[in-house]
C-alpha positions as CSV (number, residue, x, y, z in Angstrom):
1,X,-7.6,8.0,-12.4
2,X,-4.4,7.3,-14.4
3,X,-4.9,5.1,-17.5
4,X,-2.0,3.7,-18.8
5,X,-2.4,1.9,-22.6
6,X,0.4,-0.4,-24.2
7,X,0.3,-2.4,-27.1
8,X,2.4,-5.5,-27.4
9,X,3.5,-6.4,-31.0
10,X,3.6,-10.2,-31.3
11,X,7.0,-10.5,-30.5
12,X,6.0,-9.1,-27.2
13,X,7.4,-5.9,-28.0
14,X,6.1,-2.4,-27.1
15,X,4.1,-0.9,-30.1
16,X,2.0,1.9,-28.4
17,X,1.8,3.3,-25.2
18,X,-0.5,6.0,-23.7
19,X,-0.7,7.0,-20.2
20,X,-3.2,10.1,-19.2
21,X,-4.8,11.7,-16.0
22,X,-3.8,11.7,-12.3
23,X,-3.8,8.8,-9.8
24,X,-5.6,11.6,-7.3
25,X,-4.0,9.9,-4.1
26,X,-2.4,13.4,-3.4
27,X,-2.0,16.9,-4.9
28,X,-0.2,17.1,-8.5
29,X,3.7,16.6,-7.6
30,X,3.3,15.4,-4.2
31,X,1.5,11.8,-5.5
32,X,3.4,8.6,-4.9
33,X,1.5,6.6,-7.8
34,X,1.5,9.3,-10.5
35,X,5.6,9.6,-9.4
36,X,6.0,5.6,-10.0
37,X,4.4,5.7,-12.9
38,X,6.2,8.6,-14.4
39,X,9.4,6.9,-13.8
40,X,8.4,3.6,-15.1
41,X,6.8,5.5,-18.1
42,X,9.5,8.2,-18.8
43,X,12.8,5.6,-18.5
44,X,10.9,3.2,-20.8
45,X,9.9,5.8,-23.3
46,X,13.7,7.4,-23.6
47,X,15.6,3.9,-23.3
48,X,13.7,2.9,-26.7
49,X,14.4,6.2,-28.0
50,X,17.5,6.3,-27.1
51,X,18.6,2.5,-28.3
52,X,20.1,1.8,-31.9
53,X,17.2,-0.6,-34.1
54,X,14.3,1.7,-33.0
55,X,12.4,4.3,-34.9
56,X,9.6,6.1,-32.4
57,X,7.1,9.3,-32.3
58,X,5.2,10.6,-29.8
59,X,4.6,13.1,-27.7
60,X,4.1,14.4,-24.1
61,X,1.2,17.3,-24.5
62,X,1.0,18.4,-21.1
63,X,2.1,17.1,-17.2
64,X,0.1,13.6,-17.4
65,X,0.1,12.8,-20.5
66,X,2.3,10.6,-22.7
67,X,2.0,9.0,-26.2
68,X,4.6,7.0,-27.5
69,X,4.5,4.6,-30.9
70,X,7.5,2.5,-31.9
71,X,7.1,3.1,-35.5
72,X,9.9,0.3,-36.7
73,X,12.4,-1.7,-35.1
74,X,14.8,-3.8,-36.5
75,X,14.6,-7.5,-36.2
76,X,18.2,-8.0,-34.2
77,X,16.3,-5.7,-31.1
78,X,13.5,-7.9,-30.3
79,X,15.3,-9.3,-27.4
80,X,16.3,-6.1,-25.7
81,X,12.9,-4.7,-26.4
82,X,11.0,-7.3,-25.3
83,X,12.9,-6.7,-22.4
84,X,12.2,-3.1,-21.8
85,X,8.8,-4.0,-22.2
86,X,8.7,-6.8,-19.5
87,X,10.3,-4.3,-17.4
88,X,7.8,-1.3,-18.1
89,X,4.3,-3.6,-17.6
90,X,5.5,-5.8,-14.5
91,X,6.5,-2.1,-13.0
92,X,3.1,-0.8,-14.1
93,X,0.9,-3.7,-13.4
94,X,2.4,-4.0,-9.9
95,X,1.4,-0.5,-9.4
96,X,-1.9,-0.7,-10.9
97,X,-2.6,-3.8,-8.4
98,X,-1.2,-1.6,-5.2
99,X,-3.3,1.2,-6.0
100,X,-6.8,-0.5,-8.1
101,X,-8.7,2.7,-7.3
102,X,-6.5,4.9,-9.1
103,X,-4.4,3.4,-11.7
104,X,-5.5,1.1,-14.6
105,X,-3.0,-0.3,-16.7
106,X,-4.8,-2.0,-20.0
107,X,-2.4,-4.2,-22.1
108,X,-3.5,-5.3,-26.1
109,X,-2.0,-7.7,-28.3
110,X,-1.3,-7.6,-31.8
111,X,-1.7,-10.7,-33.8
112,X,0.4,-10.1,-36.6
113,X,4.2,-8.5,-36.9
114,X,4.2,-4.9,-38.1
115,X,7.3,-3.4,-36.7
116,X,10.0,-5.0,-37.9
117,X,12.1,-4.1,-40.8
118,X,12.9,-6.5,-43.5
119,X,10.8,-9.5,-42.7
């Protein structure tokens, strides 16, 4: 099973996101669901990186496995990001629906604002 984690600041903004294990539909480069997913996961996880306002860490231990926290963002990226993020968990969830057996995507809220700078 792949489990896929995100935590949504309440801006609706990616905080965390964890993704571990195989969707086991077919062997280990050759499955459709764990290829999605990587995509999804990977273009995500290097657009924030890659985009002025954020601050992230993570890592990717081994094939499978991906940890990502947005440490701080600036206030003037909420838009974009919540953006990315709508992107990343419609992709995901759509996924996770297709294939229920195989992929669980599990989404948590937080209540208060801790990633942005300055306010």
């Amino acid at each position: 099973m792949l489990r896929i984690r995100a935590t949504v600041d309440a801006s609706g903004v990616l905080r965390t996101l964890t993704a571990d294990g195989h969707a086991g539909l077919a062997a280990r480069g050759q499955d459709p669901a764990c290829a999605a997913a990587s995509v999804l996961l990977l273009t995500a996880a290097r657009t924030i990186e890659a985009s002025a306002g954020f601050v992230v860490g993570g890592q990717t231990e081994r094939p499978g496995s991906l940890q990502l926290e947005v440490v701080s963002r600036d206030g003037d990226v909420i838009e974009y990001g919540r953006g990315i993020t709508d992107m990343l968990l419609k992709g995901v969830g759509e996924l996770a629906a297709e294939y229920p057996d195989h992929v669980r995507l599990t989404i948590s809220k937080e209540t208060e604002e801790k990633t942005q700078n300055g306010t």
